[in-house]
Biopython code that builds the backbone (N, CA, C, O; Angstrom):
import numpy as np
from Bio.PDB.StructureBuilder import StructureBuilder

atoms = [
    (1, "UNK", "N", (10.033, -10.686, 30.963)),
    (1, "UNK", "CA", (9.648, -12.014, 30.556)),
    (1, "UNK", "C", (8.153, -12.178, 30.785)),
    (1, "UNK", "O", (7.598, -11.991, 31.867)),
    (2, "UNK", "N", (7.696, -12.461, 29.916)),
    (2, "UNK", "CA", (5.803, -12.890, 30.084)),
    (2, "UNK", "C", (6.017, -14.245, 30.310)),
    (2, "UNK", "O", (6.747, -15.077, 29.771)),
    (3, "UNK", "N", (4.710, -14.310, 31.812)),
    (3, "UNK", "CA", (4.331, -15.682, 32.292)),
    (3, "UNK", "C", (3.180, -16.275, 31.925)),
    (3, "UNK", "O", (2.333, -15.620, 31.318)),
    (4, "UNK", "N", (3.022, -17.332, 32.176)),
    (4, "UNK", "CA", (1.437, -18.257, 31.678)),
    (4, "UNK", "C", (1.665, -19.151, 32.931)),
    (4, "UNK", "O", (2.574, -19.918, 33.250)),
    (5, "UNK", "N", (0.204, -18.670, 33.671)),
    (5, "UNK", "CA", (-0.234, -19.930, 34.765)),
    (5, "UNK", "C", (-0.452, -21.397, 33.768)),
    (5, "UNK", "O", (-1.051, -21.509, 32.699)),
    (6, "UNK", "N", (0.437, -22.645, 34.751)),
    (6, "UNK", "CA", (0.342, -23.783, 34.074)),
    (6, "UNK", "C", (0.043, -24.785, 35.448)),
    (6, "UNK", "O", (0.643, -24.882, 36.519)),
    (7, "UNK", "N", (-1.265, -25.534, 34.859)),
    (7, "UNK", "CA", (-1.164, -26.914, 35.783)),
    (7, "UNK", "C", (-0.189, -27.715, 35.708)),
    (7, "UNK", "O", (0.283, -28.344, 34.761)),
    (8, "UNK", "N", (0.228, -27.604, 37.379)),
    (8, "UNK", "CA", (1.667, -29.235, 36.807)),
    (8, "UNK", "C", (1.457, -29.788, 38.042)),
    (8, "UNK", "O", (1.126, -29.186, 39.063)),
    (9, "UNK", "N", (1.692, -31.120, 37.888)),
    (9, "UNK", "CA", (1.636, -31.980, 39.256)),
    (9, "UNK", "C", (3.332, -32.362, 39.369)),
    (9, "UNK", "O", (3.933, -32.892, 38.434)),
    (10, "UNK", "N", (3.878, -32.053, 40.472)),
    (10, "UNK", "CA", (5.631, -32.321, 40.696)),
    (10, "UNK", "C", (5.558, -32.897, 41.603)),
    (10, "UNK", "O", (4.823, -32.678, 42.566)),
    (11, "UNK", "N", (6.456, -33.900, 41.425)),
    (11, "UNK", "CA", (7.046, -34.980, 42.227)),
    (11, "UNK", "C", (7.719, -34.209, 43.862)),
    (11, "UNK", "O", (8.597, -33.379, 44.102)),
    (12, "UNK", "N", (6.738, -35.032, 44.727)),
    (12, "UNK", "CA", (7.470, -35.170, 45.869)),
    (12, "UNK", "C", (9.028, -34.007, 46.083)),
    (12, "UNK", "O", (9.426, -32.853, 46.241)),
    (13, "UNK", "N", (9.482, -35.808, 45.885)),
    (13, "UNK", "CA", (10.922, -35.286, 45.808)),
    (13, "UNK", "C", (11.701, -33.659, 45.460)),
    (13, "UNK", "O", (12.621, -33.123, 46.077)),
    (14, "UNK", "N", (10.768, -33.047, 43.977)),
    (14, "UNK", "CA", (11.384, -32.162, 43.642)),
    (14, "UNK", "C", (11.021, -30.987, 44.298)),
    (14, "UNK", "O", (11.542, -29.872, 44.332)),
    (15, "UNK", "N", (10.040, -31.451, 44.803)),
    (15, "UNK", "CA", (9.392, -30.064, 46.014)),
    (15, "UNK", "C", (10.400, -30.026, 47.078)),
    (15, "UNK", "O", (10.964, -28.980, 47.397)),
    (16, "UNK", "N", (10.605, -31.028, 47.568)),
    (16, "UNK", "CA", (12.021, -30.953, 48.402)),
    (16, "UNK", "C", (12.888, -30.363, 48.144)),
    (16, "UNK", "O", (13.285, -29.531, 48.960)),
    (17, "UNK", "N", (13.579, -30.540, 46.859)),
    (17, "UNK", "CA", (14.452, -29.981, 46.411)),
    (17, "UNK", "C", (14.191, -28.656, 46.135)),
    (17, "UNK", "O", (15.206, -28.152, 45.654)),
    (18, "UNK", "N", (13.311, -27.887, 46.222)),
    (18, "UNK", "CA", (12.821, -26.407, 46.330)),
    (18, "UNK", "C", (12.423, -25.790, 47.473)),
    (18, "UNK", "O", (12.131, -24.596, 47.537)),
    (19, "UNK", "N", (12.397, -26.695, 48.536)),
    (19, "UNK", "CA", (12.877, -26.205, 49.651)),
    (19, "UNK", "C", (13.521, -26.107, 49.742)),
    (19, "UNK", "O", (13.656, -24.888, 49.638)),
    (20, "UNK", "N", (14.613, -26.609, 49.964)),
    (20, "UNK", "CA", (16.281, -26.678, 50.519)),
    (20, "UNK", "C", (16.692, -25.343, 50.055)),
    (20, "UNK", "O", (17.126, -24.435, 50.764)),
    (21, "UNK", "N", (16.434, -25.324, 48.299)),
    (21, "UNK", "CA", (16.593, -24.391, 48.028)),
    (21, "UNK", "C", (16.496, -22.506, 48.197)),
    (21, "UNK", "O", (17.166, -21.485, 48.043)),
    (22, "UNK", "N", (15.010, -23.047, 48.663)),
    (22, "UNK", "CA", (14.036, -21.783, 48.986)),
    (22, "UNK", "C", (15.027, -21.596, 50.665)),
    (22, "UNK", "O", (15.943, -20.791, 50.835)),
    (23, "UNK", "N", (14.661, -22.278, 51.382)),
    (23, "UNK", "CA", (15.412, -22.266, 52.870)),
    (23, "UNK", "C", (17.369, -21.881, 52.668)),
    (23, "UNK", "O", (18.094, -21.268, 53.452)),
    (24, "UNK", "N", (17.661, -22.412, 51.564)),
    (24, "UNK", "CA", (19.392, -21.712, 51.855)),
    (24, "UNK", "C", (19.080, -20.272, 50.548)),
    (24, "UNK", "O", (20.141, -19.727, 50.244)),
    (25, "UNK", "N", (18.258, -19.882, 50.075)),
    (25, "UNK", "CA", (18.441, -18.315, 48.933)),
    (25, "UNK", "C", (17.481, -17.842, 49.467)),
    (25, "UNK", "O", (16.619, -17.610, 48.619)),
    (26, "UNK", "N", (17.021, -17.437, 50.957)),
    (26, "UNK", "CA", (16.089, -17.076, 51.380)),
    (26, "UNK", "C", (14.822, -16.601, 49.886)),
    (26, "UNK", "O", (14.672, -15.495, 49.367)),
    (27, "UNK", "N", (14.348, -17.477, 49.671)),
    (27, "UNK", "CA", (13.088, -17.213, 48.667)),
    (27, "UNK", "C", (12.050, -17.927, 48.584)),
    (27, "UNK", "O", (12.533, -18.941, 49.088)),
    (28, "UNK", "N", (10.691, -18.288, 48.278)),
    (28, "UNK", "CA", (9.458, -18.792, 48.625)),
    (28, "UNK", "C", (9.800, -20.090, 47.502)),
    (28, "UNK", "O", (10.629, -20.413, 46.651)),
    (29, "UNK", "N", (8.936, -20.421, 47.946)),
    (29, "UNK", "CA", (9.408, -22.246, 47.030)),
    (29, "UNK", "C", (8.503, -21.995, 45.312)),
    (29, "UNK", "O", (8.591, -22.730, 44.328)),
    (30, "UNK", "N", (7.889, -21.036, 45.427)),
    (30, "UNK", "CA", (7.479, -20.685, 44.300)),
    (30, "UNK", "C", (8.388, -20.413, 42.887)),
    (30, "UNK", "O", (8.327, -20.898, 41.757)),
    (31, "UNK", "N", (9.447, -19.176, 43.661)),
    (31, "UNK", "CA", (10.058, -18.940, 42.999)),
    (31, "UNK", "C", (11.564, -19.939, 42.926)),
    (31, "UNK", "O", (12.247, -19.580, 41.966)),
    (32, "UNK", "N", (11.953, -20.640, 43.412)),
    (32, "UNK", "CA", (12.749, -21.919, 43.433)),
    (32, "UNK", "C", (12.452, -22.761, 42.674)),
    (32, "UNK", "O", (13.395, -23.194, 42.012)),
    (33, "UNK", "N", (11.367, -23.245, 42.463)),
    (33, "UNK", "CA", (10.672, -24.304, 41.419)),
    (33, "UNK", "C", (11.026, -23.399, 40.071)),
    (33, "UNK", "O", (11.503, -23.992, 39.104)),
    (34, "UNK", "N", (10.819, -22.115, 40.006)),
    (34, "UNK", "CA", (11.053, -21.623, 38.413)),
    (34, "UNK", "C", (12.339, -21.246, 38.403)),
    (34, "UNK", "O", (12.717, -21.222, 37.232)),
    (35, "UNK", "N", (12.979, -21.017, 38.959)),
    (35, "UNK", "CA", (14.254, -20.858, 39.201)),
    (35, "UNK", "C", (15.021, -22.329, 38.649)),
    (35, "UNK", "O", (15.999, -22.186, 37.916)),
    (36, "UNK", "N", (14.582, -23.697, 38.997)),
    (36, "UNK", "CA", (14.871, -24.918, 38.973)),
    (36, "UNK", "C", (14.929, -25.205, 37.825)),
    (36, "UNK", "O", (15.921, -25.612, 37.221)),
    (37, "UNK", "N", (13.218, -24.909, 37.166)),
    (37, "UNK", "CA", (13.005, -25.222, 36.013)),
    (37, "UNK", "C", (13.831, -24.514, 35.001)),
    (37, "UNK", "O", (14.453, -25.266, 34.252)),
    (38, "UNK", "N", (13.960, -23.405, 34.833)),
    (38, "UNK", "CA", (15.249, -22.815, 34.233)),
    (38, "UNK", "C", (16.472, -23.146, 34.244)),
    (38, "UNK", "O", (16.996, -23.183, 33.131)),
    (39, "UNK", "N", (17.172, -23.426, 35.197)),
    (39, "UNK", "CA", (18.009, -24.087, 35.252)),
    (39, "UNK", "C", (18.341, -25.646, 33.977)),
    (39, "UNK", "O", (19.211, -25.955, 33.163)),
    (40, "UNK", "N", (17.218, -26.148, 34.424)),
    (40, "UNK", "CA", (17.210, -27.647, 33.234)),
    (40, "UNK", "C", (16.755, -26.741, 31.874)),
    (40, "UNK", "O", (17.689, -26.824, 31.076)),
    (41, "UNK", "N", (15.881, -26.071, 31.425)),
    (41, "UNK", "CA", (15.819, -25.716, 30.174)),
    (41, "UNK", "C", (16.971, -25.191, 29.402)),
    (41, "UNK", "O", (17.123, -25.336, 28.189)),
    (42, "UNK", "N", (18.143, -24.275, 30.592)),
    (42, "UNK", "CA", (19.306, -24.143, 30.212)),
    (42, "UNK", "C", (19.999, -25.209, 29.447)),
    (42, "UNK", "O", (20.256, -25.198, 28.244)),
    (43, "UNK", "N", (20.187, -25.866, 30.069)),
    (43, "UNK", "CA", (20.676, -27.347, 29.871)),
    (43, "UNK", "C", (20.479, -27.914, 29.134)),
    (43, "UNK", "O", (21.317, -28.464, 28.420)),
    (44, "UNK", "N", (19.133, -27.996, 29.025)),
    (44, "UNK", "CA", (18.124, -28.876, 27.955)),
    (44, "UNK", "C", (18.748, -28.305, 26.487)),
    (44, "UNK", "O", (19.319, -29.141, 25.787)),
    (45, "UNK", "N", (18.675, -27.124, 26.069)),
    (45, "UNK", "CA", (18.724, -26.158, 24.793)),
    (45, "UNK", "C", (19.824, -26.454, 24.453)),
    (45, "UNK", "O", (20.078, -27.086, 23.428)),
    (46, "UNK", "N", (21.307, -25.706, 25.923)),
    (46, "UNK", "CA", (22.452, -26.149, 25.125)),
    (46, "UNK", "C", (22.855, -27.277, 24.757)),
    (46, "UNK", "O", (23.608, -27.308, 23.783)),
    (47, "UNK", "N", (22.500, -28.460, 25.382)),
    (47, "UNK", "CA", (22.637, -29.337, 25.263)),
    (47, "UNK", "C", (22.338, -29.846, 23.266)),
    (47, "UNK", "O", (23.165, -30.383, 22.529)),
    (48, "UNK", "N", (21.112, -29.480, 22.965)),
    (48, "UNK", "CA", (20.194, -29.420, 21.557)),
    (48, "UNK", "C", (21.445, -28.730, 20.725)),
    (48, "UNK", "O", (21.845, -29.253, 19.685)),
    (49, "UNK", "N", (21.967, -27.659, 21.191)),
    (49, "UNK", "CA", (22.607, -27.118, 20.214)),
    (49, "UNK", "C", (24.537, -27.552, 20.236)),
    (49, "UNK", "O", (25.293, -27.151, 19.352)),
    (50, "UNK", "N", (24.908, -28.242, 21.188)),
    (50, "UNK", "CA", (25.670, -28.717, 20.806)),
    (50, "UNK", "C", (25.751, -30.113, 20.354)),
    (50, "UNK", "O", (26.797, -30.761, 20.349)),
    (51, "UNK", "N", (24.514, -30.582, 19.944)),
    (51, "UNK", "CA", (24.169, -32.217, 19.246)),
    (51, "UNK", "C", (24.264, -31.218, 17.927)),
    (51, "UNK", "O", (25.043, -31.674, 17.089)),
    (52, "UNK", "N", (23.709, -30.077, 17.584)),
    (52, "UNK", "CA", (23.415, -29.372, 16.511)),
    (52, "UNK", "C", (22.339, -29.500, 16.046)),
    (52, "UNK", "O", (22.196, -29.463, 14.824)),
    (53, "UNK", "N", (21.275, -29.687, 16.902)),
    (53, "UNK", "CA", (19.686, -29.821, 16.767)),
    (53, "UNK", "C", (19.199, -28.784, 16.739)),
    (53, "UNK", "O", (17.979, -28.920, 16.648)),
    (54, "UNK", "N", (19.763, -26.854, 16.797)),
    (54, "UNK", "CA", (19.180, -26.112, 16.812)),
    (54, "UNK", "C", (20.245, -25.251, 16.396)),
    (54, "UNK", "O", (21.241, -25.950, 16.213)),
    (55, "UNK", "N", (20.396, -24.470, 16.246)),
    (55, "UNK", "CA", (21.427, -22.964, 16.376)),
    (55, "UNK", "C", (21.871, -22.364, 17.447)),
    (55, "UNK", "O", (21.041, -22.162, 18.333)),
    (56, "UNK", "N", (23.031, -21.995, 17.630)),
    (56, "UNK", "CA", (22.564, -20.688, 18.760)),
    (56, "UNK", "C", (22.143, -19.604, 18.724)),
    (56, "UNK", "O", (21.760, -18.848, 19.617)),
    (57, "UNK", "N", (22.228, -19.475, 17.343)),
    (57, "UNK", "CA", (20.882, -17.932, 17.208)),
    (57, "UNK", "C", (19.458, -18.458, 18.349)),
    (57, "UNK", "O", (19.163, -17.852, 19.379)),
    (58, "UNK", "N", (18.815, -19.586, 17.876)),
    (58, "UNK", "CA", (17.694, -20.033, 17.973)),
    (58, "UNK", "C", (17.331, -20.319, 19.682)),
    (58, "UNK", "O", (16.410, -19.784, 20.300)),
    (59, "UNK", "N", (18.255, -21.241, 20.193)),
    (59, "UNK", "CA", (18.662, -21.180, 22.246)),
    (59, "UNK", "C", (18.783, -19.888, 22.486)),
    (59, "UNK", "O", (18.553, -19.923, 23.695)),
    (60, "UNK", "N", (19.006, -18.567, 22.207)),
    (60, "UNK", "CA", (19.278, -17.393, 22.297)),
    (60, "UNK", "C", (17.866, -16.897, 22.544)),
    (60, "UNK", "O", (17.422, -16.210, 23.464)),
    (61, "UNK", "N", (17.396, -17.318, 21.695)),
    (61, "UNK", "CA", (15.580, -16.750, 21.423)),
    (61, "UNK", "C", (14.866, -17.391, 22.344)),
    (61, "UNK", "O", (14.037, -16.762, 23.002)),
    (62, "UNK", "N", (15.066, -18.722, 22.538)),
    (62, "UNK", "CA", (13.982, -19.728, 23.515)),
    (62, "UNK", "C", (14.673, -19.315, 24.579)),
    (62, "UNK", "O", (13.912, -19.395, 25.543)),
    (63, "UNK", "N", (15.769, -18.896, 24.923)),
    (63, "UNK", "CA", (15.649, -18.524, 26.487)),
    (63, "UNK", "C", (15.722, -16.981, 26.894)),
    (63, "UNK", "O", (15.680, -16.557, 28.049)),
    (64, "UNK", "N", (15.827, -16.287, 25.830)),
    (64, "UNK", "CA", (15.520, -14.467, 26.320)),
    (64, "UNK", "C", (17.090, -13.880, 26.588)),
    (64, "UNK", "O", (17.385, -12.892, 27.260)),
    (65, "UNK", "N", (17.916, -14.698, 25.931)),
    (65, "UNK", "CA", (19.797, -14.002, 26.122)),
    (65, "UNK", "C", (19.988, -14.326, 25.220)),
    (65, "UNK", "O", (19.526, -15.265, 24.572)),
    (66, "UNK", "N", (21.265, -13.048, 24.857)),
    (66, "UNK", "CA", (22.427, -12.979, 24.211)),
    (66, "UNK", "C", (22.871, -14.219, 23.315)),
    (66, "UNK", "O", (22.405, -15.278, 23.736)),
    (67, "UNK", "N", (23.301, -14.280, 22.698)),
    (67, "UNK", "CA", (24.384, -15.193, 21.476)),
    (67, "UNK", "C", (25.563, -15.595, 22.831)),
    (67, "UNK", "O", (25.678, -16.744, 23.256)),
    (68, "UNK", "N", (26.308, -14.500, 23.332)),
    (68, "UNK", "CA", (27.363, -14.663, 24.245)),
    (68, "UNK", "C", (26.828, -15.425, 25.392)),
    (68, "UNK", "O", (27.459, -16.254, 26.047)),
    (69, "UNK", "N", (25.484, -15.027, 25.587)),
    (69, "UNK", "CA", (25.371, -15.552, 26.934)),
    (69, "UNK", "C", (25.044, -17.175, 27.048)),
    (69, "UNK", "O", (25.123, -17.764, 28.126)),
    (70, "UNK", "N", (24.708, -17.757, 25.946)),
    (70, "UNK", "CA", (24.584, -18.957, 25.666)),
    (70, "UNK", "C", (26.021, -19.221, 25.666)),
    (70, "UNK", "O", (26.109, -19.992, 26.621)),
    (71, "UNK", "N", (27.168, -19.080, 25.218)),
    (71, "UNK", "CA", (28.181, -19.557, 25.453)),
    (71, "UNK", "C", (28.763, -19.566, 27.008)),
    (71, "UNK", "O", (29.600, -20.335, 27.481)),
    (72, "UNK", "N", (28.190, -18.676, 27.536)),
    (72, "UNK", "CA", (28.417, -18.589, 29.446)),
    (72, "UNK", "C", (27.733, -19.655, 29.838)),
    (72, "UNK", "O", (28.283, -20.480, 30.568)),
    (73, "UNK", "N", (26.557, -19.803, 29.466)),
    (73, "UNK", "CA", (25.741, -20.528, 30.048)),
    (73, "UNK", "C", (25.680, -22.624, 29.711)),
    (73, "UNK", "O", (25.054, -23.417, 30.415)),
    (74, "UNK", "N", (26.541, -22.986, 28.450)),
    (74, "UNK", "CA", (26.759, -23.773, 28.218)),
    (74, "UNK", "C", (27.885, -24.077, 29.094)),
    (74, "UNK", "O", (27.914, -25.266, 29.410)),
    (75, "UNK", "N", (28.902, -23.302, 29.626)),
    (75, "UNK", "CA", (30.549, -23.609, 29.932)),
    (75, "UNK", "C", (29.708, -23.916, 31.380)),
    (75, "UNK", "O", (29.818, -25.052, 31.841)),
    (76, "UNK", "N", (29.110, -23.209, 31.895)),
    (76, "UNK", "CA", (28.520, -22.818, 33.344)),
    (76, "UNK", "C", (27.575, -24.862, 33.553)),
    (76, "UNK", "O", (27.359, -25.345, 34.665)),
    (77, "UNK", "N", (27.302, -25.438, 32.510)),
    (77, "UNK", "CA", (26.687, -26.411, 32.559)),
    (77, "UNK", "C", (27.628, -28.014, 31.651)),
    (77, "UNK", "O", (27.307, -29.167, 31.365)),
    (78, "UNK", "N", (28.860, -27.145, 31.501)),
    (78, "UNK", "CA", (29.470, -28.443, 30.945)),
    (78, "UNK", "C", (29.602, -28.696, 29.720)),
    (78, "UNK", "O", (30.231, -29.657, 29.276)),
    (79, "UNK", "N", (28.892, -27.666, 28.917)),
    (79, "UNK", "CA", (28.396, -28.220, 27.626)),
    (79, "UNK", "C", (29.489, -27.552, 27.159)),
    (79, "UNK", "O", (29.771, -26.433, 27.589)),
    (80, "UNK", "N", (30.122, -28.096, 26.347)),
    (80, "UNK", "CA", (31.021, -27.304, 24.916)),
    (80, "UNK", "C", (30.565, -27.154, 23.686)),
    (80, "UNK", "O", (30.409, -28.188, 23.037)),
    (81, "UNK", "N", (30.297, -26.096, 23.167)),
    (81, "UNK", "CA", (30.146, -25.433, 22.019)),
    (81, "UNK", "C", (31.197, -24.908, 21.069)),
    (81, "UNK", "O", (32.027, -24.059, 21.396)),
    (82, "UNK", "N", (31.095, -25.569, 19.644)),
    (82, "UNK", "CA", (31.723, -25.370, 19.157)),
    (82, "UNK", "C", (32.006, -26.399, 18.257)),
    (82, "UNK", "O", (31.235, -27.353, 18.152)),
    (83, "UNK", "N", (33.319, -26.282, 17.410)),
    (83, "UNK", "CA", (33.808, -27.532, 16.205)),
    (83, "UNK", "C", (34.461, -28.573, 17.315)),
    (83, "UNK", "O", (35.128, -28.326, 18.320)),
    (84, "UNK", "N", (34.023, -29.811, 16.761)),
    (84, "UNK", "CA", (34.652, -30.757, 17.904)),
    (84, "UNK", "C", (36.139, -31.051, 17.188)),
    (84, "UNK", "O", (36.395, -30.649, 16.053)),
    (85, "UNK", "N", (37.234, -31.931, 18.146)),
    (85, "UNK", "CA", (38.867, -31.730, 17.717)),
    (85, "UNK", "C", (38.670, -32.333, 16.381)),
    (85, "UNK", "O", (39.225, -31.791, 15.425)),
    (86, "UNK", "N", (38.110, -33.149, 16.240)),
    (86, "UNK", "CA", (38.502, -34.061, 15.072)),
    (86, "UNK", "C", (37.833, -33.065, 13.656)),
    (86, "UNK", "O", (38.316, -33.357, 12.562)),
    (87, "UNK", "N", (36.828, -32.003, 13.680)),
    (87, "UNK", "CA", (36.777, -31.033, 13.415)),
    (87, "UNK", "C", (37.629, -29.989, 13.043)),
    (87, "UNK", "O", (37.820, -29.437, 11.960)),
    (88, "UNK", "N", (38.225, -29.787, 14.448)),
    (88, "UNK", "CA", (39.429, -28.749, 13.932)),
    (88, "UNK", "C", (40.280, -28.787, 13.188)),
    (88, "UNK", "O", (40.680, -27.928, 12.403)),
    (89, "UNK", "N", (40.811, -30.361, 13.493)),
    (89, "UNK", "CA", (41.722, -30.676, 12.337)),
    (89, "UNK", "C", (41.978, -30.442, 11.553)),
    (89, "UNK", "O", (42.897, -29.757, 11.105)),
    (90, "UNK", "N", (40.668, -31.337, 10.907)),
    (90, "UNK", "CA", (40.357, -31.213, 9.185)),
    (90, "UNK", "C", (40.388, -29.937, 8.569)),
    (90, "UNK", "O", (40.539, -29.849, 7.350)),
    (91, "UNK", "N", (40.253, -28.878, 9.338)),
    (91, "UNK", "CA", (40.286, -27.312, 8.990)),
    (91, "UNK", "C", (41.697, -27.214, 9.104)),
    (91, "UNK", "O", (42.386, -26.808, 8.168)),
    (92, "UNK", "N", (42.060, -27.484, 9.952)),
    (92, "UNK", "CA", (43.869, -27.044, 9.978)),
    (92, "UNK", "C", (44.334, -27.807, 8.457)),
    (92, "UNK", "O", (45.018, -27.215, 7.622)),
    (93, "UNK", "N", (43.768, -29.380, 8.258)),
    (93, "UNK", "CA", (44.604, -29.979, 7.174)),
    (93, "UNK", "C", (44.263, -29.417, 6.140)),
    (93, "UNK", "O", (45.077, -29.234, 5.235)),
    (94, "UNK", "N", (42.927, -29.006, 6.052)),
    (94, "UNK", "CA", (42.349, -28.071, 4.543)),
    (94, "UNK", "C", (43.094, -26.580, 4.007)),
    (94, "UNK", "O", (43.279, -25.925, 2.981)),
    (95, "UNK", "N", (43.301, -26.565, 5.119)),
    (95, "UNK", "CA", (44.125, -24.611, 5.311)),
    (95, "UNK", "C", (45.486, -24.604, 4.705)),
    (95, "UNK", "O", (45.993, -23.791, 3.931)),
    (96, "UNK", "N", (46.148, -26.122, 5.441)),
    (96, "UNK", "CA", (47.695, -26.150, 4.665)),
    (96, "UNK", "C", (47.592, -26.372, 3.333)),
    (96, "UNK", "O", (48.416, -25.934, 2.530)),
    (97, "UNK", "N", (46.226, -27.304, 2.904)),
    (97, "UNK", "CA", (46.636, -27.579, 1.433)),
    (97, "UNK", "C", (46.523, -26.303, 0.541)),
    (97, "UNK", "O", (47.263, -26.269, -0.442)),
    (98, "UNK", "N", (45.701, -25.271, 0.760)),
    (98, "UNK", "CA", (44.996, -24.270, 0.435)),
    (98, "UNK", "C", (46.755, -23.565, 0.387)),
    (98, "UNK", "O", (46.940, -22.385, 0.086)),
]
sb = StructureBuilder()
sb.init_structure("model")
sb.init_model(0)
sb.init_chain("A")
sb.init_seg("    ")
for serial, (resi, resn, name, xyz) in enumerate(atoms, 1):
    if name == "N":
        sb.init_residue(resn, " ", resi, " ")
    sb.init_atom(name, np.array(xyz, "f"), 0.0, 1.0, " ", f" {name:<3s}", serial, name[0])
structure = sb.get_structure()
């Protein structure tokens, strides 16, 4: 993965929250904060692609995994991917008429 130094000013609070972190995964708060931030971009993307604001080809690319692994990584955050029920349906009712 290629990095780019970025100015950011973070809240208090979330520095905290990268301690705790850093202090229980024995790791420097450096790497906790990007660790963090990944975490929400996860989120962020699948989230985009199950509104259908993107593809999952495309979340695949913006985060550096797999097609599959976006589906791990959505279940892992709540998100469901996929035809919603009222969706399925209509495929089941189209199929019988067919």
């Amino acid at each position: 993965m290629t990095t780019i130094s970025y100015p950011l000013r973070i809240p208090k609070k979330i520095v905290t929250v990268a301690a705790l972190r850093s202090e229980e995964q024995h790791i420097d708060k450096s790497t906790a904060l990007r660790q963090l931030l990944h975490i929400g971009a996860e989120e962020y993307v699948t989230q985009l692609v199950s509104e259908g604001r993107i593809s999952i080809g495309k979340s695949a690319e913006m985060l550096g995994v797999s097609i599959y692994d976006i589906h791990r990584i959505a279940e892992k955050h709540g998100i469901r991917l996929g035809a919603a029920a009222e969706q399925l349906e209509k495929s089941r009712q189209n199929a019988k008429r067919m």
